[in-house]
C-alpha positions as a printed Julia matrix, in Angstrom:
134×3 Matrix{Float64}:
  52.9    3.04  10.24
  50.11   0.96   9.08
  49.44  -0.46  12.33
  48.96   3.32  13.73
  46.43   3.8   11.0
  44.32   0.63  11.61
  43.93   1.64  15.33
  43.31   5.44  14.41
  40.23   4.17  11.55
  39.29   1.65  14.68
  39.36   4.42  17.65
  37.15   6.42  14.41
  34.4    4.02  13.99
  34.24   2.73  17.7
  33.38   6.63  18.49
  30.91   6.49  15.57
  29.1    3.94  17.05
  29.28   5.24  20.57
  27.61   8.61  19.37
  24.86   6.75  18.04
  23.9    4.2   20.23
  24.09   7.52  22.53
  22.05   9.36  20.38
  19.39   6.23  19.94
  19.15   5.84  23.88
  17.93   9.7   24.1
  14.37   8.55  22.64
  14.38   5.03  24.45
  12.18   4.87  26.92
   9.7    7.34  25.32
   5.88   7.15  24.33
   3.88   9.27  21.74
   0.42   8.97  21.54
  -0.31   9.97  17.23
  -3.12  11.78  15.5
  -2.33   9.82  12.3
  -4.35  11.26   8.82
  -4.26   9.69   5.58
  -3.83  12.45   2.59
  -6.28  12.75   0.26
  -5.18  10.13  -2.01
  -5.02   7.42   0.38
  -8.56   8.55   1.63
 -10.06   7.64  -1.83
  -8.23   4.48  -1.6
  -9.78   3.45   1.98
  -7.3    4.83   4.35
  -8.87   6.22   7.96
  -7.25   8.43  10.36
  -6.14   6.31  13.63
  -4.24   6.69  16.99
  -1.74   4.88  17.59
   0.91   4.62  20.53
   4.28   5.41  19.39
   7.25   3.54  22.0
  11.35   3.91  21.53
  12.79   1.36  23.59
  15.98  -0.49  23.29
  16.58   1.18  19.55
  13.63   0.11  18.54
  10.17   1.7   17.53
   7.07  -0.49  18.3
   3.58   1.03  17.3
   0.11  -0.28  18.94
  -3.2    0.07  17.39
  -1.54   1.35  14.32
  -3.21   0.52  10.9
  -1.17  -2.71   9.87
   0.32  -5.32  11.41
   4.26  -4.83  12.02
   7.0   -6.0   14.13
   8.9   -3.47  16.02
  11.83  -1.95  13.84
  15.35  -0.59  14.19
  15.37   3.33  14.02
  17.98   6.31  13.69
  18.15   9.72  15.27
  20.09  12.53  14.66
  19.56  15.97  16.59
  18.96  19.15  14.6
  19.42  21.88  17.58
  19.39  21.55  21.07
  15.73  21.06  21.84
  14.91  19.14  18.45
  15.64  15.53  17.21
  14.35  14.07  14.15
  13.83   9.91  13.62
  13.29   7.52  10.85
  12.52   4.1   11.62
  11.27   1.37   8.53
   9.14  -1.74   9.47
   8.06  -3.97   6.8
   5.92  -7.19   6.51
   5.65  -9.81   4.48
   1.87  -9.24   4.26
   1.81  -5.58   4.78
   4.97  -4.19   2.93
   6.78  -1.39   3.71
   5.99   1.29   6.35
   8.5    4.15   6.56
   7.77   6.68   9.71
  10.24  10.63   9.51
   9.53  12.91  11.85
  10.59  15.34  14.39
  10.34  16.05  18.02
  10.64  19.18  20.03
  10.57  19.09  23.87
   6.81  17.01  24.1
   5.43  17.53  20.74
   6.33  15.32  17.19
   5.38  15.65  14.03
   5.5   13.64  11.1
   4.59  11.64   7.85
   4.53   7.7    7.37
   4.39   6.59   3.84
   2.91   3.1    3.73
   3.96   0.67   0.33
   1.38  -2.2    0.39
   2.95  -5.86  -0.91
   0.43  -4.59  -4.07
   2.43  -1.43  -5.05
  -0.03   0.69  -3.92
   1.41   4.16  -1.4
  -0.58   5.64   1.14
   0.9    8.46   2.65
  -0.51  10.0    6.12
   0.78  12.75   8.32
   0.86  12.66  12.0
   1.02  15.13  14.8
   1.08  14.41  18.57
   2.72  14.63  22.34
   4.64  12.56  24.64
   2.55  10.04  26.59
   2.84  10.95  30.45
């Protein structure tokens, strides 16, 4: 009896994981060029709008000519409808702290918001809008 209920909780998380590493690969192999823009707070403290290149690729999200220098970072997806998928992917640094990037994508648009913790405390928080790279 216990036997048949260690392989049912192992045929349970084996599917888990199956459903998300399938639901990771549907963004792999994508590109987003952003429209990134700082809020008003992080303005006053310095922050500039930029545009960067957002890549999936093998479950992970690397950014170029982003603000901040981080390595490419793990990220999750889950799917809201049929044409829409939202994604959260965290990089941090140890010079740069913590970078946290939500948003959502729908057919070849995404939207967004990255919140940005410096190693000094300090948040800046931007919003981002943009389309799949072709």
């Amino acid at each position: 009896m216990r036997k048949a209920a260690w392989l049912a909780a192992l045929a349970i998380m084996v599917s888990t994981v199956a459903v998300a590493e399938h639901e990771v690969a549907v963004l792999d192999g994508t590109s987003w060029r952003l429209h990134v823009e700082p809020d008003s707070m992080a303005k006053q403290k310095g922050a500039q709008e930029f545009k960067p290149t957002m890549t999936f690729a093998d479950g992970n999200v690397t950014l170029t000519n982003s603000k901040g220098a981080f390595d490419p970072s793990p990220y999750s997806v889950e799917k809201t409808d049929k044409k829409e998928l939202t994604f959260k992917t965290e990089q941090s640094s140890p010079t740069e702290g913590t970078s946290v990037w939500t948003g959502t994508i729908h057919e070849g648009s995404i939207e967004g918001k990255r919140v940005w913790t410096k190693v000094t405390g300090e948040v800046w928080t931007y919003t981002f809008k943009g389309e799949k790279a072709k």
